[in-house]
N, C-alpha and C positions, 0 to 999 in steps of 0.2 A: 491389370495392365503390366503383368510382368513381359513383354514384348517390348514393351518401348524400349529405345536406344537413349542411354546418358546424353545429360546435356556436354558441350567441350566446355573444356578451362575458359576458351574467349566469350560461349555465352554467356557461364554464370558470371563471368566478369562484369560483362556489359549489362546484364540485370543489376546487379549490383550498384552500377555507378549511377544505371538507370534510375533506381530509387534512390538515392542520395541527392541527385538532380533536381527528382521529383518532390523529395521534400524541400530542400531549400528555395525553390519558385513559389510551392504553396506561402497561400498568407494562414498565420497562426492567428491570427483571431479568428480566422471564420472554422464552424465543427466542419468534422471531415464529413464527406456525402452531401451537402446542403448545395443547392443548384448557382450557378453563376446568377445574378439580375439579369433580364434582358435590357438592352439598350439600344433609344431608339434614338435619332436625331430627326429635332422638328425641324429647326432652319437653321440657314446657316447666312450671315449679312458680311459681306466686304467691305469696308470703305477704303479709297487710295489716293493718297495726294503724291502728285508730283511737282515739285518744284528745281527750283534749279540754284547750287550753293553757290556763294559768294566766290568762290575758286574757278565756279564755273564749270564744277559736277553734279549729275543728274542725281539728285535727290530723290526716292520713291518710298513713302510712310502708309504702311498695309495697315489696318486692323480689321481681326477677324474674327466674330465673337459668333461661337456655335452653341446652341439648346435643346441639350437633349431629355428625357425622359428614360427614367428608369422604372421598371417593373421588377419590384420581388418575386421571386417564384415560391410558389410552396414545393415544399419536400414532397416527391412523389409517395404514395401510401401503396407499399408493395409488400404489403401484409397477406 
């Protein structure tokens, strides 16, 4: 591949910052290469009261409680 054309100064920069990035997003407990979990969401439940404050502003109390499931992936075998 003696043909190819050098990278410029601004690519390798941006490689550069690129993986600096990219390492500090990574989480260091998990080994490098090992799959994300997938994740699924089974239900998702709302409840909402409204009432109305003693001042005589609209009060509105959400709660929202989501369940999801997670699957391990195995490590692809690309042996």
């Amino acid at each position: 591949m003696p043909d190819e054309k050098p990278k410029s100064l601004m690519r390798n920069l941006g490689q550069f910052f690129g993986h600096i990035a990219h390492g500090i997003k990574a989480d260091a407990a998990k080994p490098p290469g090992q799959p994300e979990p997938r994740t699924q969401e089974v239900r998702r439940d709302v409840e909402e009261h409204e009432e109305t404050a003693p001042d005589g502003r609209k009060v509105i109390v959400r709660r929202t409680t989501i369940e999801e499931i997670e699957v391990e992936q195995k490590p692809s075998d690309a042996g």
